[in-house]
Phi, psi and omega in degrees: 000137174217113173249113208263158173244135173219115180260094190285346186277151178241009180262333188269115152268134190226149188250113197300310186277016161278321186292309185336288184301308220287290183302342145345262165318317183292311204276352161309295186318292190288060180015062176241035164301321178287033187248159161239135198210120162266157180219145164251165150225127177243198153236188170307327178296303177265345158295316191309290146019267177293358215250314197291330210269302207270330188225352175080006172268122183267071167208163167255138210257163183265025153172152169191146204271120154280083159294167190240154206282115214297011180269333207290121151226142203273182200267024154263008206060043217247146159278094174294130202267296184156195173255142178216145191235122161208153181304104197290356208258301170326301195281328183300296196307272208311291190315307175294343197261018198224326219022066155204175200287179178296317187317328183278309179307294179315317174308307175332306174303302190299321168285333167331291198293307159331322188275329186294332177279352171293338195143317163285165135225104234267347174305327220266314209190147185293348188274335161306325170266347191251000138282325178305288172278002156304302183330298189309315176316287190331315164281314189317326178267350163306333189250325156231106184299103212101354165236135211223127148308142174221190154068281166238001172327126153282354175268000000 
């Protein structure tokens, strides 16, 4: 398993390599060990961007999953899994309207994103969304036990 992370935003301070290990445990959890998974963190300026390119929305959105095509496999033998983009700006806003730390909300984000390259999707149908976030909890407390999103969270 390889999960690489790059972080281009200069506002946020972040410990990459909590996330690294965090995301880790999830893609262990979702029986993804054999994956290659990028994660960028960005700002608003440039999700809005790709948001603009990949979906025709001109707002800036707090993540979104690039998948890869599921046969791409790297020369260590890992299956590239995709991309997940998310805002750092974005997860600050979002972590107080949540009550929860920054750390958690990018995790929030990152398991989002993660379940959609897996297969989910909470767009297609409501029983499709009510798996979704089961899911989410379910690694979200894996990673904090006891800890629950609240306040406008959808997860």
């Amino acid at each position: 398993m390889e999960v690489l992370i790059r972080n281009t935003q200069r506002k946020i301070k972040l410990d990459t390599s909590e996330l690294k290990s965090r995301t880790e445990t999830v893609l262990k959890s979702l029986a993804l060990e054999k994956t290659e998974l990028s994660i960028l963190i960005t700002n608003d300026t440039k999700i809005r961007e790709l948001n603009y390119n990949y979906r025709g929305l001109d707002k800036p959105t707090d993540v979104l999953s690039f998948s890869q095509d599921e046969e791409t496999i790297d020369e260590t033998g890992n299956r590239l899994l995709g991309d997940v983009v998310l805002s750092a700006e974005m997860a600050c806003l979002q972590a107080k309207e949540h009550h929860l730390s920054l750390d958690q909300e990018i995790m929030l984000l990152i398991i989002h994103g993660v379940l959609h390259l897996s297969g989910y999707d909470h767009e297609q149908s409501q029983k499709d969304a009510v798996i979704m976030k089961k899911k989410t909890k379910f690694l979200f407390q894996e990673l904090f036990p006891g800890v629950l999103p609240s306040g406008t969270s959808n997860f």
